[in-house]
N, C-alpha and C positions, 0 to 999 in steps of 0.2 A: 763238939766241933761243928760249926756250920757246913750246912752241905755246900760246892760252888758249881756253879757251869762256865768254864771257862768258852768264850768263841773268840774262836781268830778269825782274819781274813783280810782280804784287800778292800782298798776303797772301793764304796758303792756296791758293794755286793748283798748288800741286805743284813747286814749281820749286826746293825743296833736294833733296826726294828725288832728284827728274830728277838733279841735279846730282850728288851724291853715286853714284849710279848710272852715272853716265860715266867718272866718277873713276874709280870702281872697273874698269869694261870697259877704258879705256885705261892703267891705272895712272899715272893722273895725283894731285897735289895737289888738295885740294878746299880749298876757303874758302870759309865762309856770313861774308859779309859782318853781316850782319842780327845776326849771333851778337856780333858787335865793338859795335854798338849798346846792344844787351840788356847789354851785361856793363858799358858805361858807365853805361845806366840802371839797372842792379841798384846799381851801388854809388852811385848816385846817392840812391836809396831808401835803400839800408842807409846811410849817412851822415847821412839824416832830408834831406837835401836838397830842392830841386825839380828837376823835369827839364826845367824851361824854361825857367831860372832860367842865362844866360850864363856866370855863375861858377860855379857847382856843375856845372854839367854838363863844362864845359872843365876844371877841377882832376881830376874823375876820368876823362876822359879821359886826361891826362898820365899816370895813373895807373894805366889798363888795365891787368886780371891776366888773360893770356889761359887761365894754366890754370883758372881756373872755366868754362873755356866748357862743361865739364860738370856742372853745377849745374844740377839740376831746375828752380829755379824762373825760370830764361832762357826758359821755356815759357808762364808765367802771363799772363792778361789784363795785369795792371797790369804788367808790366814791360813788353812789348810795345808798351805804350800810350810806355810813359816812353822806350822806344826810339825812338819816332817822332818824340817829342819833342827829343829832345837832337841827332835827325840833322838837325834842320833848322837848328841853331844852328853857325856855321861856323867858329865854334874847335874846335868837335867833330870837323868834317868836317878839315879842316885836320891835325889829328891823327892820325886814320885812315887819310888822304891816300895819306900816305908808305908806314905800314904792308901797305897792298893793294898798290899798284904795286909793292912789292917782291918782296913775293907772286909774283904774275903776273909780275916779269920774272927772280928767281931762285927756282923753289919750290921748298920747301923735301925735303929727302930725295935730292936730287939728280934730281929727276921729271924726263921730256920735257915737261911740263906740269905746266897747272894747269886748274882747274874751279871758277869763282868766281860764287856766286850772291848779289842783291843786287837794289839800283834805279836805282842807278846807273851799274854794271859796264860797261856795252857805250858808254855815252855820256859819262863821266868820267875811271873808273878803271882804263879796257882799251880807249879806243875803235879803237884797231886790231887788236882781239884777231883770234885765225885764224876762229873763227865765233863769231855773239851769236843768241841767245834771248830771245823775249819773251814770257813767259807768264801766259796770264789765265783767267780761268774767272767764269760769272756769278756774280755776287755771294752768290746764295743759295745756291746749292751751295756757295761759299770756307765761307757761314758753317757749314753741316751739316758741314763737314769740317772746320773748328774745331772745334765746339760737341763733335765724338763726339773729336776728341782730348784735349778739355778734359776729357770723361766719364772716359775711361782714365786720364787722367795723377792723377785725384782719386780711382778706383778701386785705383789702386796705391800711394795716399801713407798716409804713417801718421796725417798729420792733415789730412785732405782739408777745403779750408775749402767754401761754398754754390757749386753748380754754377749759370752764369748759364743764365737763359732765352735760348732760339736767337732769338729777336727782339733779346733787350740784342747779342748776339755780331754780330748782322746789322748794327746799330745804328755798334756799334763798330769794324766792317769797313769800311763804307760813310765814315764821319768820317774813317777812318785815310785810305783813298783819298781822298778829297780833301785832307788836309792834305799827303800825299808828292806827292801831283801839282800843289799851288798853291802849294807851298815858293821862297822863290826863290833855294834855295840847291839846286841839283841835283836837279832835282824827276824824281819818275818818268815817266820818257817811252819809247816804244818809239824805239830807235836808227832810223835811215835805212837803215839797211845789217843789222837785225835781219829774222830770221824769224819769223814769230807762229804762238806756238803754241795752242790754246784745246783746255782740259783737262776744259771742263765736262761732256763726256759721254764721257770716256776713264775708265777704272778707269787704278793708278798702271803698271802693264805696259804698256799700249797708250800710255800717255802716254810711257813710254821708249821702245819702240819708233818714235814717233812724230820724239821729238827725236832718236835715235842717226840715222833716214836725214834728218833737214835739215843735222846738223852733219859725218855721217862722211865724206863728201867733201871735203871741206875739210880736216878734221884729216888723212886719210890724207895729202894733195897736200902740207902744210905738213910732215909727218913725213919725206915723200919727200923732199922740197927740203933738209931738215937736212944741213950736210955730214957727212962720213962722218969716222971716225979721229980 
């Protein structure tokens, strides 16, 4: 059985990079969940669809193309927004379902593991993973840490469209947390059996150092346990 690290958390609170950054220290599989989302609400949008709209959101779900999960624009406010929207509809989820748990229980490359970040990971999609993360950060710090990657990603594009004010971005932080958390299709919860991390006064170094000693005991103990041969 692969080892998993499940992390949950809210937007912006550091919990891909954290994630991606484990990946990498144990050579494990990573999956942003959240990216499976985005790429149903992109083509939701690209289609002219709605993202809350039960049929439009489930048809391109069947439909997921996971190789744009590198497409710039999985980054934008409004896709983000249309992400939240279609996870809460449960043909969407239902869809995904399958997808993640396979994930996590064969990953892919032939890894010891997997590193799977999300809002539901620890309490849906992995809830026996070997260790879960929950990670948050105050709300106004998530949005300053949008708001300057939103600055970058518009400083880098060729057709940068109006950068939002840090008040619209706090705005649209604050709405998204309450709708993943009053969903009543998997809403965001910290697991029972998670460790909470809070990010809001760590830079992104100390926030991994922080998560590697809550989960590396665990990963090592389940690595041991693997049989041999």
């Amino acid at each position: 059985m692969a080892v998993v690290i499940a992390i949950d958390g809210t937007a912006a609170c550091g919990k891909g990079t954290i994630a991606r950054m484990l990946a990498k220290h144990y050579g494990f599989a990573h999956l942003d969940s959240g990216a499976l989302y985005r790429l149903v609400g992109l083509a939701v949008l690209d289609e002219g669809g709605n993202p809350s709209t039960p049929a439009d959101a489930a048809r391109s779900a069947r439909a997921i193309d996971h190789s744009r999960v590198g497409d710039p624009r999985l980054r934008t406010v409004s896709v983000g927004e249309a992400a939240s929207q279609v996870a809460a509809i449960p043909e969407v989820r239902a869809a995904m379902l399958d997808f993640q748990r396979e994930f996590a229980a064969h990953p892919p490359g032939a890894k010891p593991g997997a590193v799977i970040d999300g809002r539901d990971i620890g309490t849906v999609i992995a809830p026996d993973a070997t260790a879960k993360l929950f990670v948050d950060a105050r709300p106004q710090v998530r949005a300053e840490r949008r708001w300057r990657e939103l600055k970058l990603e518009r400083s880098q594009a060729e057709n940068p469209g109006p950068l939002p004010e840090l008040a619209a971005v706090l705005r649209d932080l604050i709405a998204r947390d309450e709708r993943d958390r009053s969903r009543a299709v998997a809403p965001l919860r910290q697991a029972a059996d998670a460790d909470l991390l809070d990010t809001s006064d760590l830079d992104i170094d100390a926030a991994f150092v922080a998560a590697f000693a809550l989960v590396d005991p665990k990963v090592k103990a389940a690595l041991a346990a693997r049989p041999r041969g």
